[in-house]
C-alpha positions as CSV (number, residue, x, y, z in Angstrom):
1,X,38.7,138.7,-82.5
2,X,38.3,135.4,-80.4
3,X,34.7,134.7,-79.4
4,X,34.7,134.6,-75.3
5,X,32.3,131.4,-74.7
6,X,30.0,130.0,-72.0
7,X,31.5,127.4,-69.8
8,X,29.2,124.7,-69.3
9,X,29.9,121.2,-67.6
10,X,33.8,122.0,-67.8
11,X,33.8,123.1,-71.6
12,X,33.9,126.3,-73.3
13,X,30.9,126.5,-75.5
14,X,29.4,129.1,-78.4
15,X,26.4,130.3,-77.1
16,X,23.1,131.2,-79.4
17,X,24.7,134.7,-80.4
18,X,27.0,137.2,-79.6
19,X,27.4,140.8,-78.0
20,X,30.3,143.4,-78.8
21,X,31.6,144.4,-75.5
22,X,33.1,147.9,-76.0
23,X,35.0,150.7,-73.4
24,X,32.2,153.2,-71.9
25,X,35.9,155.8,-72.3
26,X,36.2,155.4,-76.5
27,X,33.4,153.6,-77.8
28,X,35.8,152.3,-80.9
29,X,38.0,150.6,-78.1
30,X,36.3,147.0,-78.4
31,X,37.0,144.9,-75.1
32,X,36.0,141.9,-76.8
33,X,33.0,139.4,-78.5
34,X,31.0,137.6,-75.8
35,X,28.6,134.4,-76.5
36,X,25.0,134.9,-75.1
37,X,23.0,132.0,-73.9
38,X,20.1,130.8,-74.5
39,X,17.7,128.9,-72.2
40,X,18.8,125.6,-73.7
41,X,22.0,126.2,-72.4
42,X,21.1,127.4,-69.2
43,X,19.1,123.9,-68.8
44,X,23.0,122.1,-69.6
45,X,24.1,124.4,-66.8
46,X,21.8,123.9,-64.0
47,X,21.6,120.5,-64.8
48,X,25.6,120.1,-65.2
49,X,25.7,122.0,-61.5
50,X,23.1,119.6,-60.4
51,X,25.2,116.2,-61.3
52,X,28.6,117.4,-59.7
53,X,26.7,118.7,-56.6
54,X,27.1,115.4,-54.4
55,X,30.7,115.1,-55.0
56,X,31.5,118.9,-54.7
57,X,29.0,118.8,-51.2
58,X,30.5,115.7,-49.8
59,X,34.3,117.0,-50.7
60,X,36.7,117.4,-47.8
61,X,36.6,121.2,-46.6
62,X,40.6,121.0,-47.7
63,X,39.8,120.4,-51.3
64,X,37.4,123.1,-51.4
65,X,39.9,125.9,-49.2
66,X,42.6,125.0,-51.6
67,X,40.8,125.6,-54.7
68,X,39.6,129.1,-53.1
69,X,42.9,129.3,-52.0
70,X,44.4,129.1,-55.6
71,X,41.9,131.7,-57.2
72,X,42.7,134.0,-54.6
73,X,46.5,133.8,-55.2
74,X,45.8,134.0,-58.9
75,X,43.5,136.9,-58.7
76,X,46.0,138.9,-57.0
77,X,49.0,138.2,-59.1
78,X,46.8,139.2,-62.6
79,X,45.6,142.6,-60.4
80,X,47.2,144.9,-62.7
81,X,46.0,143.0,-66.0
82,X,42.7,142.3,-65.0
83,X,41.9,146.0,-63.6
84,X,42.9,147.1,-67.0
85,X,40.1,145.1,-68.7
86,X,37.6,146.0,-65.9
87,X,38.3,149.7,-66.2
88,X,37.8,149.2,-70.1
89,X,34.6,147.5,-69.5
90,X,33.3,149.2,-66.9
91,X,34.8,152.7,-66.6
92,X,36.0,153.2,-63.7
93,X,39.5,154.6,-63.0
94,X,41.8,152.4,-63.3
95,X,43.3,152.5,-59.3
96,X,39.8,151.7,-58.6
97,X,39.6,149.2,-61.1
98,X,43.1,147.5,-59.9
99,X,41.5,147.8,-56.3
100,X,38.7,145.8,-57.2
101,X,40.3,143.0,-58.2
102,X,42.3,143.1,-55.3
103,X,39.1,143.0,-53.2
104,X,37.7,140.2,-55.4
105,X,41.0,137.7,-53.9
106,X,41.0,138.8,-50.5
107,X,37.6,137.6,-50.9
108,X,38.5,134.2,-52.4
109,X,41.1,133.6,-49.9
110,X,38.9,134.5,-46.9
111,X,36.6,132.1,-47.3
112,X,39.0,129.3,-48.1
113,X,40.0,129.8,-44.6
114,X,36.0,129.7,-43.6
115,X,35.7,126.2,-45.5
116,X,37.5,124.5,-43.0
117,X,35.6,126.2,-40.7
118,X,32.4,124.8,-40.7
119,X,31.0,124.6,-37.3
120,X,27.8,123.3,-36.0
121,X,26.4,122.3,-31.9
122,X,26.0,119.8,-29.7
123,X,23.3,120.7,-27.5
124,X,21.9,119.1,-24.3
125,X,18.7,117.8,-25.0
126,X,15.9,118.3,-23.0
127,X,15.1,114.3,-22.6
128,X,17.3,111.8,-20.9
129,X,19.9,109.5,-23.1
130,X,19.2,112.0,-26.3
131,X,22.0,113.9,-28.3
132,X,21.1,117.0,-30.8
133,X,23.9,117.7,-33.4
134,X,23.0,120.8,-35.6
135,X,25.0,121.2,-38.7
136,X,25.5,123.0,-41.7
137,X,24.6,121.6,-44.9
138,X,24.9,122.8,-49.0
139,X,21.7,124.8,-49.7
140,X,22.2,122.9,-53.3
141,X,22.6,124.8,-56.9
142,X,22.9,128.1,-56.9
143,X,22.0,130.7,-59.5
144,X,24.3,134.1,-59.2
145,X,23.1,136.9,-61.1
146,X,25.7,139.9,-60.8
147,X,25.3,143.6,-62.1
148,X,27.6,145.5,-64.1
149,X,29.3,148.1,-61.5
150,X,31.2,146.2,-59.4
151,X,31.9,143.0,-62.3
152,X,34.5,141.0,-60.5
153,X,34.1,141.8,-57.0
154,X,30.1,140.6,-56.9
155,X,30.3,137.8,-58.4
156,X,33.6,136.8,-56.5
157,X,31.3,137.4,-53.1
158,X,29.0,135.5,-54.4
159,X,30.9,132.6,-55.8
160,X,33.2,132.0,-52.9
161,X,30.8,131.6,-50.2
162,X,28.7,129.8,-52.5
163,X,31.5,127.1,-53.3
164,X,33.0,127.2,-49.7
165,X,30.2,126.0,-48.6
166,X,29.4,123.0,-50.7
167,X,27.4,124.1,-53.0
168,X,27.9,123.9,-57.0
169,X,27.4,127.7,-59.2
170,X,25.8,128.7,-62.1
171,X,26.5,132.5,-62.8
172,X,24.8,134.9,-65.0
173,X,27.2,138.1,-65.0
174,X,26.0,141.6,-66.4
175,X,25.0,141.3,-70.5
176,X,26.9,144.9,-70.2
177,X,30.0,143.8,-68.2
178,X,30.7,140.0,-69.1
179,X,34.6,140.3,-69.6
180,X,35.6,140.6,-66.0
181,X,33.4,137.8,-65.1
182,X,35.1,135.9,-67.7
183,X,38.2,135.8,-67.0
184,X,37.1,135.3,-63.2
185,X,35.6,132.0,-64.9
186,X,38.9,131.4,-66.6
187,X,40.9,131.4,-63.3
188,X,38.4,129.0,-61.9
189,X,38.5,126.4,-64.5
190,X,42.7,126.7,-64.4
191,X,42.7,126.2,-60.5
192,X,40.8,123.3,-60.8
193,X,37.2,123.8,-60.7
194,X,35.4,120.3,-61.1
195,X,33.5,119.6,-64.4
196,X,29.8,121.6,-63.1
197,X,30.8,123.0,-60.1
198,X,31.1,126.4,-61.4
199,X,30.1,127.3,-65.0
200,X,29.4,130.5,-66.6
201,X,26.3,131.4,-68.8
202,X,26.5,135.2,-70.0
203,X,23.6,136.6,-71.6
204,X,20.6,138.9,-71.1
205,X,18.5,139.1,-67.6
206,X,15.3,138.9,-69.8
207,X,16.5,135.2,-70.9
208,X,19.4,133.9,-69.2
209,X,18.4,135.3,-66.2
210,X,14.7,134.8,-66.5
211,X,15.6,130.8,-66.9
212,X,18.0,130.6,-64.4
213,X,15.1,131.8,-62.0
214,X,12.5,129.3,-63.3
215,X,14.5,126.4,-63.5
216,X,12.9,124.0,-61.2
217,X,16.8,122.6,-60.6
218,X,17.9,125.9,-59.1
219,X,17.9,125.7,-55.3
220,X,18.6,129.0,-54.4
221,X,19.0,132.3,-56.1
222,X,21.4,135.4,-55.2
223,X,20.9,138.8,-57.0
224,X,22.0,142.5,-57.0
225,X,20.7,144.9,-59.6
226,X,17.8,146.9,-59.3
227,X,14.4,146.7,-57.0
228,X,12.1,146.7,-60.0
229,X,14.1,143.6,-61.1
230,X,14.5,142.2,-58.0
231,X,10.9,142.2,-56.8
232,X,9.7,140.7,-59.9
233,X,12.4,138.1,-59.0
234,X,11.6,137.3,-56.1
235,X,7.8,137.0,-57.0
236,X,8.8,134.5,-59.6
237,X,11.7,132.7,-57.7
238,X,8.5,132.3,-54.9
239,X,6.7,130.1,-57.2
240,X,9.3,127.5,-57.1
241,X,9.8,127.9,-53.4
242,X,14.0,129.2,-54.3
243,X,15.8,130.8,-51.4
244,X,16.4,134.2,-52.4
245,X,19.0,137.0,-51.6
246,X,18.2,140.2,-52.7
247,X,21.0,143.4,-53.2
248,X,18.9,146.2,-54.9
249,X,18.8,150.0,-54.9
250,X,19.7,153.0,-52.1
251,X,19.3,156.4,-51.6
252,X,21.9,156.7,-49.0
253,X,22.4,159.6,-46.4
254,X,25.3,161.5,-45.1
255,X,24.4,163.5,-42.6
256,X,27.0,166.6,-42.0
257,X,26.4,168.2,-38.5
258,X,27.6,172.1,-37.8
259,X,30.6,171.0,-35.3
260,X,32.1,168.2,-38.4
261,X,35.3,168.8,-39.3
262,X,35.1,170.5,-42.9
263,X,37.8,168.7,-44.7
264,X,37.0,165.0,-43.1
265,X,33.2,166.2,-44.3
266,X,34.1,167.2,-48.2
267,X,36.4,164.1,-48.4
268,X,33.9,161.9,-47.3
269,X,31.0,163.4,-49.2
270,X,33.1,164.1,-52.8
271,X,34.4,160.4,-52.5
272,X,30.6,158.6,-51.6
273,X,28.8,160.8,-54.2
274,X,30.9,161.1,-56.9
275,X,33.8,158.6,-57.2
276,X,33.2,155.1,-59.4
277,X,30.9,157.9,-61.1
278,X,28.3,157.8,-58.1
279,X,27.9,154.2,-59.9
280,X,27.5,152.5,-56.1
281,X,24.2,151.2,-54.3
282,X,26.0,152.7,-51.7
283,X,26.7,156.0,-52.7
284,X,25.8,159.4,-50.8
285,X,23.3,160.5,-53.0
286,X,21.8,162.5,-50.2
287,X,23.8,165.2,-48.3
288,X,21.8,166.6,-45.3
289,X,23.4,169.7,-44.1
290,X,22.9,171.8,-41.0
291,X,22.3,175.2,-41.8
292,X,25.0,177.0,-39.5
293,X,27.4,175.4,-42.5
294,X,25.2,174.8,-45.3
295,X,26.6,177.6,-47.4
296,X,30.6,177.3,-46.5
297,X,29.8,173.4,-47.5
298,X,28.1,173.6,-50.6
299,X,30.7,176.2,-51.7
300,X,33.7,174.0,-50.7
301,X,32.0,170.7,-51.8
302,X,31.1,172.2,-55.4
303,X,34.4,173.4,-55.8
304,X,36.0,169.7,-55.1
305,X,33.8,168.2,-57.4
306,X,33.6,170.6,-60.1
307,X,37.7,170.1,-60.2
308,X,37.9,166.7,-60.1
309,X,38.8,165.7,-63.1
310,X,36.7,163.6,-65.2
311,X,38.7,162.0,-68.0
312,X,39.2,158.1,-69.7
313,X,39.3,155.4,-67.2
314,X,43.3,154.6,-68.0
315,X,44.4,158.2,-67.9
316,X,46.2,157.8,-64.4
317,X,45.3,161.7,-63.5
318,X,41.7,160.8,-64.0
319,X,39.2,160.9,-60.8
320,X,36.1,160.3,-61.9
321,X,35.9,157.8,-65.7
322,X,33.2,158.1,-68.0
323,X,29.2,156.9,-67.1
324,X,28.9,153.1,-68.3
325,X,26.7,153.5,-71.3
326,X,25.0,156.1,-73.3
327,X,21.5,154.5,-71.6
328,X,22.5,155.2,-68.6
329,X,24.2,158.8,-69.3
330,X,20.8,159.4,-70.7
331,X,19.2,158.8,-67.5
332,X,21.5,160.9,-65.6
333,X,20.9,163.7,-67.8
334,X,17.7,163.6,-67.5
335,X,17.6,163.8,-63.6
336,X,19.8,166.9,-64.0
337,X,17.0,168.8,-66.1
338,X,14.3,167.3,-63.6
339,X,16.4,168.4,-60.6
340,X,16.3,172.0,-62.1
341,X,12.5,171.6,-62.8
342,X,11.9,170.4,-59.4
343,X,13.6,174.1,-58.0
344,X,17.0,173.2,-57.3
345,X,20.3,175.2,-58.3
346,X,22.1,172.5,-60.7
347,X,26.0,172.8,-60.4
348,X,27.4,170.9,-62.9
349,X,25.7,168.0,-64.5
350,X,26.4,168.3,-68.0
351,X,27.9,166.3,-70.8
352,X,31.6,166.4,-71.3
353,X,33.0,166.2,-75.0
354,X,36.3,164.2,-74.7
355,X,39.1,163.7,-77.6
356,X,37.5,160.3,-77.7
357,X,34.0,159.2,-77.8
358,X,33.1,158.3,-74.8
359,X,29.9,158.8,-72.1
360,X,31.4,161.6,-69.9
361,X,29.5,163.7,-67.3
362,X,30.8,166.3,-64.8
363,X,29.4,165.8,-61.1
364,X,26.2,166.9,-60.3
365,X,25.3,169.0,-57.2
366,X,21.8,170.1,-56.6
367,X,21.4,172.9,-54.2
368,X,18.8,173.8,-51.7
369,X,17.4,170.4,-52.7
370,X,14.2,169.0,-50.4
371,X,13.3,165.7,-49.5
372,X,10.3,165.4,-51.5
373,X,11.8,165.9,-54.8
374,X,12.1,162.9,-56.7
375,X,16.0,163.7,-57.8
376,X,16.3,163.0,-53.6
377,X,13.8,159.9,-53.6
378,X,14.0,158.2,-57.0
379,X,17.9,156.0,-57.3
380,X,19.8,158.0,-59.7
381,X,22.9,155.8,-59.5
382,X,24.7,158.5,-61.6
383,X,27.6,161.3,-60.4
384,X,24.5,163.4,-58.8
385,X,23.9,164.3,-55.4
386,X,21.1,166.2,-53.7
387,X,21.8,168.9,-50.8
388,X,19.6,169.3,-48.2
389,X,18.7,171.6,-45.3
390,X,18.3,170.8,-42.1
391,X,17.9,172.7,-38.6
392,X,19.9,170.1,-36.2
393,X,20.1,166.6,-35.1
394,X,16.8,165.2,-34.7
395,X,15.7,167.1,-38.1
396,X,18.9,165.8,-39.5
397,X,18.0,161.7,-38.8
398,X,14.5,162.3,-39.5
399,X,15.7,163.2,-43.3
400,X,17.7,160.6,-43.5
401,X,15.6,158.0,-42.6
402,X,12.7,159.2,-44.7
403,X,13.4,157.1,-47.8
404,X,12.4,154.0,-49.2
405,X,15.5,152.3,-48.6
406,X,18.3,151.0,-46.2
407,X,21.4,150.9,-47.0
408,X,23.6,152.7,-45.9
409,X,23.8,156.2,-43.6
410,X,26.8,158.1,-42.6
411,X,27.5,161.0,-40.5
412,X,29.8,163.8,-40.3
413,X,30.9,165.2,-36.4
414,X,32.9,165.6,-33.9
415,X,29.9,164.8,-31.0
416,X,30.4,161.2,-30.0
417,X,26.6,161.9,-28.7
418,X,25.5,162.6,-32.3
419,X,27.9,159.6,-33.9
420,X,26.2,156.9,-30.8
421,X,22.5,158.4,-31.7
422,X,23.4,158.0,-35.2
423,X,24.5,154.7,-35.3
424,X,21.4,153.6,-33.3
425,X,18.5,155.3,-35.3
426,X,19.6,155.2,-38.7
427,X,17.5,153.0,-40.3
428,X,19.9,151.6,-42.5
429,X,22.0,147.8,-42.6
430,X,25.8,149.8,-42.5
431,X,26.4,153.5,-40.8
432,X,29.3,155.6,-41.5
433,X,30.8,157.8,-39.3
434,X,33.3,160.4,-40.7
435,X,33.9,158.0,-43.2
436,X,31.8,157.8,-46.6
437,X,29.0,156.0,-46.8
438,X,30.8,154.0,-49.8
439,X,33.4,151.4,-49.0
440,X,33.1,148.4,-47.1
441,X,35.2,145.9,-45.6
442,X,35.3,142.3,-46.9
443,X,35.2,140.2,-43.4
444,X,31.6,141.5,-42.0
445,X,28.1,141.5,-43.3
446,X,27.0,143.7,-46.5
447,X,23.2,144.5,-46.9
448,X,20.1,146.6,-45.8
449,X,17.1,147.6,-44.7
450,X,13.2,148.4,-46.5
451,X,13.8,148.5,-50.1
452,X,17.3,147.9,-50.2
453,X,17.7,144.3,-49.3
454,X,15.7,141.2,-48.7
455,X,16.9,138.1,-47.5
456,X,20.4,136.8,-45.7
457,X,23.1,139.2,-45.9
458,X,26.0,138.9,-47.9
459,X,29.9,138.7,-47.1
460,X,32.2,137.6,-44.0
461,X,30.6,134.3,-41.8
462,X,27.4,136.0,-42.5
463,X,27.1,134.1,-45.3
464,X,26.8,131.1,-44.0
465,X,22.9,132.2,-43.6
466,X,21.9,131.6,-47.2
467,X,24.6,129.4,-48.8
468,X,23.6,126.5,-46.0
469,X,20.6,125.2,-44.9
470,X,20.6,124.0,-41.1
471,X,20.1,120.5,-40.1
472,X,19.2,119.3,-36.6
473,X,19.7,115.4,-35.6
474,X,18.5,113.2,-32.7
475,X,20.3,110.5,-31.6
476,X,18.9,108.3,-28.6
477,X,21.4,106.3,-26.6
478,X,20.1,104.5,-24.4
């Protein structure tokens, strides 16, 4: 099989080893052989991004809204192709997978229409014959460090603002997912992509990503992976005075009130816990239930998910694909047996023995859950979900809002007195309502709150706020 290499100053190069890529759904289903960096090579990298950085900043917006323009077009003609190798990779059905990549152009071709929109201010200045311009400049080179559960889309919200506005890329994708990242490199370098403006260095966090965040060329850096990670990141990226984005965990909400309509509720609830298999920062890993419906909930919602049928990512009748490595199937099995420990009822949970070897898990519900139990504090990012009690409204938010993180919140109801208190209390950066709390448009900010986000937000004109950096200029005229 074809070694799939680094690209580095425009050229496709070997890296210091190789990893076997293989499908989470048959583990004797190899995707492909990926080169691993090594430091050295990040060093060409940054230092590649840093040489074609004046051109690519001081390029008209045109040039750089038709190169997003063409990986945008490109992305969504290969949808179908591409979402087969990220469901391999990844495990996720393939719909979702297809969907994904869909997302990933729309992306692209949004903010081609952003780079030729640019806008700054004239503003009156407060002494006589003086004019104040404030613009919008390249932040400089940019280190992108993506995770594995969403490979295409992440790193396509982070590249296309990043490039849109001027600034030159150097991308370290998930050592566990590189393919889709790949070929997302691929389509870059065939639409154009100047020599250093984006190049690609796959490889492990402990040293491609580790020297991507030293590098004392590396302006800025944008991550999203996990809060242990990304606080020692940021304490590291601090040193060298980087600008830093941070997308870590959640423990997200959803809030189901006694007058919510049941089938909008169980949608909503099966879909945010337990589709992309509960593989989402923002997934609803808490459901807070009020007790008038507790019972007829659970009992509905178990059924749902206990049906759903959890199968190979390519199988078209499957809903929920395979957990993305045996590490993390580990993990999740051992939050089932601490959930039980902890005093919950477990539904579901266990391990799934397929036709092929694969890393299969049914969906997790743990009953009469309480807050305190660290199955409902602790980020299981698995198909698991705690269920919670709660008397009414003000008990309801109080739940919800006693975590660590910030996410995202959703409610279930029919009261647009609950849905406006909701929306204003929830202490999280996106709130649902009637809708799950996984799933986000591509146009408007993405980020959160406490221990869930630090720095700029991410997506739509929002991210103008960390791939610039504002400049303000006197002119006198007299």
């Amino acid at each position: 099989m074809d070694l799939r290499k680094n690209l580095i100053a425009g050229e496709w190069l070997a890296g210091a080893d190789a990893v076997e890529n293989r499908s989470p759904s048959d583990v004797t289903d190899l995707v492909g052989l990926y080169a691993r960096a090594d430091a050295e090579q990040v060093d060409r990298a940054v230092m590649a991004a840093r040489a074609a950085l004046p051109a690519w900043a001081g390029a008209s917006p045109q040039v750089r809204a038709d190169l997003l323009d063409r990986v945008g077009l490109r992305l969504a003609e290969r949808k179908e192709e591409l979402g087969r190798v990220l469901a391999r990779e990844e495990g996720k059905t393939l719909a979702e997978a297809i969907g994904e990549v869909g997302r990933a152009a729309q992306v692209f071709r949004f903010f081609a229409g952003e780079a030729i929109r640019v806008t700054g201010d004239a503003v009156a200045s407060v002494r006589a014959d003086v004019d104040v311009d404030v613009t919008r400049e390249p932040v400089g080179v940019v280190g992108l460090i993506t995770p594995w559960n969403f490979p295409i889309a992440i790193p396509a919200w982070k590249i296309a603002p990043a490039l849109c506005y001027g600034n030159t890329v150097v991308c370290k994708p998930a050592d566990l997912t590189p393919a889709s990242a790949h070929l997302l490199a691929e389509i870059l370098h065939e639409a154009g992509a100047p020599a250093g403006v984006f190049n690609l260095v796959m490889g492990t966090g402990a040293i491609v990503g580790n020297a991507l965040v030293e590098h004392p060329e590396v302006d800025a850096i944008s991550f999203t992976g996990s809060v242990p990670v990304g606080r020692a990141l940021a304490v590291r990226a601090a040193s060298g005075l980087k600008k830093v984005q941070l997308e870590m965990g959640g423990k997200n909400p959803m809030v189901v009130m006694e007058d919510a309509d049941l089938d909008v509720a169980v949608a909503a609830c099966l879909n945010g816990a337990f589709f992309s298999t509960g593989q989402r920062c923002t997934a609803s890993s808490r459901l807070i239930v009020c007790d008038p419906i507790y019972d007829e909930f659970a009992e509905r919602l178990a059924a749902a998910a206990t049906s759903a049928k959890v199968g190979d990512a390519l199988d078209p009748a499957t809903a929920i694909g395979p957990v993305v490595s045996a590490k993390q199937l580990n993990s999740n099995l051992e939050y089932v047996a601490l959930a039980a420990s902890e005093g919950a009822e477990v539904i579901g949970g266990e391990r799934l023995n397929e036709e092929r070897e694969g890393y299969y898990q049914r969906p997790a519900l743990f009953l009469n859950a309480t807050n305190d139990m660290r199955t409902s504090r602790e980020e299981i990012f698995g198909p698991c979900a705690s269920l919670i009690r709660a008397h009414d409204f003000d008990e309801a938010l109080a739940l919800a809002n006693d975590t660590e993180f910030g996410l995202s919140a959703g409610i279930c109801t029919s009261s647009l007195a609950y849905a406006r208190n909701f929306k204003r209390h929830a202490q999280a950066g996106m709130v649902m309502v009637n809708l799950p709390t996984a799933g986000v448009d591509y146009h408007v900010p993405f980020g959160g709150r406490k221990g869930s986000s630090y720095g700029s937000r991410e997506q739509g004109r929002y991210a103008a706020e960390f791939y610039t950096t504002v400049k303000t200029a006197y002119s006198f005229a007299g």
